[in-house]
N, C-alpha and C positions, 0 to 999 in steps of 0.2 A: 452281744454283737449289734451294732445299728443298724437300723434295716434302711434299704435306699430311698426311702420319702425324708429319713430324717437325713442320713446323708445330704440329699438336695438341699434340705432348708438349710442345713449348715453354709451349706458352699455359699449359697444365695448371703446369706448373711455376712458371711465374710468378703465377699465381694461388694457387697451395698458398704462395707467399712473404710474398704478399700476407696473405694466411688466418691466416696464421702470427703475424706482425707486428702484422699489428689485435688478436688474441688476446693477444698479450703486452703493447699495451698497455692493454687493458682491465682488465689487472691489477697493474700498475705498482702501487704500494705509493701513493709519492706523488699519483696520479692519483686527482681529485675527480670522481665522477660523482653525477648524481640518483639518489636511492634508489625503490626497489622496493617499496609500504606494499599488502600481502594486507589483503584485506574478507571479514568472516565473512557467508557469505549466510546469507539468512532460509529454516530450514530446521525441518521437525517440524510442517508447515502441514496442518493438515485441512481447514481450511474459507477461503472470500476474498469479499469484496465490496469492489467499486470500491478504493480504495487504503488496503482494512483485510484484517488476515490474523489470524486464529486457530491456534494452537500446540496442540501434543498436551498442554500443562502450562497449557492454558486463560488464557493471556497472549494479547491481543489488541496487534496493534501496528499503525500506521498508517506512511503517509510521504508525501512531496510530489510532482507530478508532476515529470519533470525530474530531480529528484534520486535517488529510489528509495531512500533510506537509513531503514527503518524505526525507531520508538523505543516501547517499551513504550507502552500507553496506559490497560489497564487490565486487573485479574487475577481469576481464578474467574470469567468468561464461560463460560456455558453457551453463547449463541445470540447471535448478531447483525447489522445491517444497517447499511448505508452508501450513499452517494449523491456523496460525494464532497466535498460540503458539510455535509450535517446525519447523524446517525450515531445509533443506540440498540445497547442491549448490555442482556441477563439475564444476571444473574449464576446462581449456582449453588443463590442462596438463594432466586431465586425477584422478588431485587429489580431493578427496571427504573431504568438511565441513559442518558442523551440526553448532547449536544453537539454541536456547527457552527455555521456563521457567515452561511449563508443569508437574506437578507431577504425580507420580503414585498413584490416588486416583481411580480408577477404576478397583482395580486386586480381581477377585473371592477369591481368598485365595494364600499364599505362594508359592503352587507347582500349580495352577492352571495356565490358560491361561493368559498372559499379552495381556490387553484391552488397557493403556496407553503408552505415551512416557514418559521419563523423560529423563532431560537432563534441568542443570542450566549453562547455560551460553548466555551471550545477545548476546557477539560477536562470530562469527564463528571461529572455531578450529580446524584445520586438524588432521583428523579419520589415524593416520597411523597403516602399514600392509599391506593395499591394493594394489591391481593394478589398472592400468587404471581403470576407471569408464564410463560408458554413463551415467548412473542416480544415483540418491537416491531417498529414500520416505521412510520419520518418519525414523525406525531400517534398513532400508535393502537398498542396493545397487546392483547393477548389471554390473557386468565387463565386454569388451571388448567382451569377448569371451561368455557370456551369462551364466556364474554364478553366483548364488543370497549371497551374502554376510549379517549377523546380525552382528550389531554392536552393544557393550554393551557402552550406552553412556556414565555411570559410568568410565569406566576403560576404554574407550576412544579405543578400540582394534576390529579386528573384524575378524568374521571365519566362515568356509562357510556354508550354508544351504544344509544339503545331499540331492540327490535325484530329484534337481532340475536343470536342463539345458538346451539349446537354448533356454532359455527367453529373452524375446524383450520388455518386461513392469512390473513394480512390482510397486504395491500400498498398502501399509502397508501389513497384510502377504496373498496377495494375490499376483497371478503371471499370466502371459500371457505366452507361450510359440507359436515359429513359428507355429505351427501346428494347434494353432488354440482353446488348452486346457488350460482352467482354472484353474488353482492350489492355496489350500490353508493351512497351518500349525500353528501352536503353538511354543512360548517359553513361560515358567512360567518366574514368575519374578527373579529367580534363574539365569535364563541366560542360561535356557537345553532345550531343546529342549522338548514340551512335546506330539504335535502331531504331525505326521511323514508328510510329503507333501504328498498329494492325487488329484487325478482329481475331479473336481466337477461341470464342466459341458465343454462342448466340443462344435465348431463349433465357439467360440467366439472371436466377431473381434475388439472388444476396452474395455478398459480397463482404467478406470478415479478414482477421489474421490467418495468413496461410491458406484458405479454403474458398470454396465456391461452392453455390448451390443452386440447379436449374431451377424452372418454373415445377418441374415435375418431381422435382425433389432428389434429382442423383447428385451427386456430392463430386465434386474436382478438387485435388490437392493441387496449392499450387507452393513451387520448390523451385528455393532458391534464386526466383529471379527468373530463370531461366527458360524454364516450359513449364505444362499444365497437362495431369494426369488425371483421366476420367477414373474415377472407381469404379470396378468391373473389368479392366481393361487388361490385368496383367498380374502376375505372380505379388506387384509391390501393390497392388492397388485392389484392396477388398472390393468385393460390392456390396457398398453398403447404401440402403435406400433406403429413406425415411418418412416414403411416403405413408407406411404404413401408419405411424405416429406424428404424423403433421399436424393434426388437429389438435394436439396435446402438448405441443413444443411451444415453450416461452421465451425461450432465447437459445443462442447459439453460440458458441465459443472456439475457435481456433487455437493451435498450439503458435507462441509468435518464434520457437526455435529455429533461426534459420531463413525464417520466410514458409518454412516445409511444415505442413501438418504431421510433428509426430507425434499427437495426440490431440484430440477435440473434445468438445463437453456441448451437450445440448442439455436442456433445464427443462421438464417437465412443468405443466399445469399445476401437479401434486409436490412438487417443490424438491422431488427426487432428480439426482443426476444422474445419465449415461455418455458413455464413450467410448471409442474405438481407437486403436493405434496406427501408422503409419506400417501397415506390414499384413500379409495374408494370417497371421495367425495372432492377431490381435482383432479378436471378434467384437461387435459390440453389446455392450453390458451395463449392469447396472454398477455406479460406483459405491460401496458401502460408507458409512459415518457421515454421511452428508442429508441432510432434513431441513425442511422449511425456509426453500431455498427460493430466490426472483433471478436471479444470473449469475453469470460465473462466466472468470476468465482463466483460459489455458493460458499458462505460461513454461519454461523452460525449467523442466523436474520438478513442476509444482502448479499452484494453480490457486484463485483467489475466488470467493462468493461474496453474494450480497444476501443477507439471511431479508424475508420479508418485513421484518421489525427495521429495516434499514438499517441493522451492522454489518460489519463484513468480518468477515474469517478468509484464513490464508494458510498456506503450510507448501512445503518443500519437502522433494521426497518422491517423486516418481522417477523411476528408472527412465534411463533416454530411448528413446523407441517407444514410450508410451509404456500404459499400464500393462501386467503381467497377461498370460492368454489365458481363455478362459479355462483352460484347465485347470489354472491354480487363482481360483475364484478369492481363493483369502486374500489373495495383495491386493485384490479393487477394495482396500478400505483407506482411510485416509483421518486424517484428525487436525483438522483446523485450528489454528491459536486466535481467537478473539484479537481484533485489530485493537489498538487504545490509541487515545490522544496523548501527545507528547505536549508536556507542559512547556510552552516558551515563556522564557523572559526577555524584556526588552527596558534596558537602560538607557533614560534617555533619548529615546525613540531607535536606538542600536539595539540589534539580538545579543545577546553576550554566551557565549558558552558555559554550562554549565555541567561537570561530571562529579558523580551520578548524576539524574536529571529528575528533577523535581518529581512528587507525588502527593497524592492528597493523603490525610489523613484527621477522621476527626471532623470533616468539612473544613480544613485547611489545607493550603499549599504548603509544604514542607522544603528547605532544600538543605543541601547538606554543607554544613556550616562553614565546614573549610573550602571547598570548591567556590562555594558563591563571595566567600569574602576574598580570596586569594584572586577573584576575576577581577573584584574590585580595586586591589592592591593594598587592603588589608591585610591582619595577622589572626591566625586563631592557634591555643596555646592549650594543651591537656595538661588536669593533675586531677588523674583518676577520674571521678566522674564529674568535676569542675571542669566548664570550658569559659576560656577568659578572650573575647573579643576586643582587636583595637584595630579602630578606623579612623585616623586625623587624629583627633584628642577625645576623642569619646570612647569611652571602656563599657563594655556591656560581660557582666557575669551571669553565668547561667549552671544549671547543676540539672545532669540528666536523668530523665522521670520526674522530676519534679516542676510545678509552677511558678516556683518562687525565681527571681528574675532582679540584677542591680544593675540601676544603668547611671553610672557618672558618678557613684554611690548611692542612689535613691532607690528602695526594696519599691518592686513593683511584681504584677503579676503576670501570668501568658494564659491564655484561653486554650491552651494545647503544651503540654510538656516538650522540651526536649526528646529525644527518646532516639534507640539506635534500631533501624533499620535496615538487613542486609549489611550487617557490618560498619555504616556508617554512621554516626551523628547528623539527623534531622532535624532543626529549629524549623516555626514558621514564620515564614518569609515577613507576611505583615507586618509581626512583632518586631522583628529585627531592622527592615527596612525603616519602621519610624523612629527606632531605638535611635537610627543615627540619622535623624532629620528626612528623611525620604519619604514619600508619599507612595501609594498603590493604588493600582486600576486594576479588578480581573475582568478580562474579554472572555466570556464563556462560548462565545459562538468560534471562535478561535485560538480559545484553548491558552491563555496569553495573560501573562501578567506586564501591566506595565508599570516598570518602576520609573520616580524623578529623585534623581539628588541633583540637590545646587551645588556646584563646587565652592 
């Protein structure tokens, strides 16, 4: 009978065989495996709202839920705001632009109060009229000098809001002024003015998405547009005060659902977050899987950080009404996807489309052979692991995994194989872009390759 020391040393041996054997085939020469394509994250971030991030080289980039793959959007941003749908940005010179795809589906009637933004445009477009600017948010802007400007996104024009001055923060039609007064008004969807600006509560010292916060730290929802609910006040309105931890709060974050706080995020010292829901039984709490945190933005079942190393993380997933009560402590957890830069190309000083979209690998740009040459209105042609490129009268052959590479018939070599990734065929870009006469630029601060072909 063995006894069980030798038993173990057998196992042990036959598992180091094993070990052994997998390793060597992982490295077989002949042997085809899927490649391994690195994503530059989105890093150098100062500022975030909703799924827009600001850079220390004042390049603002956005990205989609789901995917998280930022793309440049617009450059020399001093300041800006976002909602997830509709968006403004200052630039540096002081000039205010808009974009988003938001409708107006939420207007009480004709001459009633407008609830929504609208405004169809992806890319941003300068609001002329104005003066200097410090901000925007949704319709309204605030100049220089601390007048509140509405702007009809339709007619792209904008005029001032009466009765409103020295303000220092404007959040869709609410206002801060130096003093410390909370101010709120009306346009119908007409574009007139239909409540006059009025005080609506005083002593208050910030002013975010959805929320208010006095001098003494009690917290105001504000919803929908409409009115302004003290917390403390009522079955929907916790009391929640944070004076207690005022000293230890880094930032603050509003839910932007609605206009209505149905959830908030406040950022400790210690880089942990807390928050509370829109509802008496949405206590506030610590949120779990979040660490080493500078800000964070509530947004609509989800919500975005800026990690102190200046990346950001993002994730989708909160129930509406905010996070779970604190009885069922397990759902305040949460698991952020690391933001990445999306690689652009730019043909000819034009963006081109590109699906799949590019990836490094290797320290190279990769794109995937067919998508990039078919933007072109070349041909790419499979036989087996041969791919046969024709662009004009130039023929580039290639054979995937390997470096070997003919271009017009002349054996030449690639710095990075062929290789399939995610199901597709990856060349890189360089190689191929010179293959047929083209030249290459990479913008690493923008994430951007620029190609030139001559026609």
């Amino acid at each position: 009978m063995i006894s069980r020391s030798k038993k173990y040393i057998e196992l042990r041996r036959w598992l180091t065989v094993l070990l052994v054997a997998a390793l060597t085939l992982a490295v077989l020469p002949g042997l085809k495996t899927e490649a391994a394509a690195a994503q530059v994250p989105l890093a150098g971030i100062v500022q975030i709202s909703n799924n827009h991030a600001l850079d220390k080289n004042a390049v603002l980039w956005g990205w989609n839920d789901g995917e998280y793959a930022a793309k440049p959007l617009l450059e020399q941003v001093e300041s800006f705001w976002s909602d997830g749908f509709v968006g403004g940005a200052v630039k540096k010179d002081g000039s205010v632009w808009l974009w988003g795809t938001k409708a107006n589906t939420a207007m009480i009637d004709t001459d009633g109060p407008l609830s929504q933004h609208a405004f169809y445009q992806t890319e941003p477009v300068q609001i002329a009229g104005l003066p200097k600017c410090l901000m925007v948010v949704g319709r309204y802007a605030v100049d220089l000098s601390g007048i509140v400007w509405y702007i009809d996104p339709e007619k792209r024009i904008a005029s001032k809001v009466p009765g409103l001055i020295d303000i220092k923060t404007v959040n869709d039609n609410y206002a801060l002024d130096h003093s410390g007064n909370l101010w709120t008004w009306n346009f119908n969807t007409k574009g007139i003015l239909y409540e006059e600006p009025a005080v609506v509560a005083s002593n208050i010292a910030y002013l975010g998405d959805g929320l208010a916060i006095s001098d003494k730290w009690g917290v105001y929802d504000l919803w929908k547009n409409d009115y302004l609910v003290r917390h403390g006040g009522g079955a929907y309105s916790p009391d929640i005060d944070l004076s207690p931890i005022s000293r230890n709060i880094n930032s603050i974050a509003g839910s932007a659902d609605d206009r209505g706080s149905d959830y908030s995020l406040i950022v400790k010292q210690d880089g942990s977050i807390w928050s509370w829901g829109f509802g008496i039984s949405y206590a506030f709490q610590q949120v779990k899987g979040l660490a080493g945190i500078k800000a964070a933005a509530a947004k609509y079942k989800g919500g975005t950080v800026l990690y102190k190393d200046g990346t950001v993380g993002a994730w989708i997933g909160v129930p509406e009404g905010g996070f779970p009560p604190q009885e069922k402590p397990s759902g305040l957890k949460v698991k952020p996807v690391k933001v990445t830069k999306q690689i652009i190309v730019m043909l000819n000083g034009k963006t081109i489309a590109i699906q799949p979209s590019p990836l490094f690998s290797g320290g190279r740009v990769l794109i995937p052979v067919r998508g990039f040459f078919e933007a072109l209105g070349g041909t790419v042609n499979y036989d087996k692991d041969k791919v046969t490129i024709k662009y004009g009268n130039q023929k580039v052959e290639l054979v995937v995994w390997s470096t070997e590479a003919i271009i017009d018939g002349k054996q030449t070599k690639l710095d990075v194989p062929a290789q399939i990734i995610k199901g597709r065929t990856m060349v890189p870009l360089r190689f191929v872009a010179e293959a047929i006469g083209g030249t290459v630029k990479w913008d690493s601060a923008r994430s951007r390759v620029e190609l030139t072909i001559v026609e």
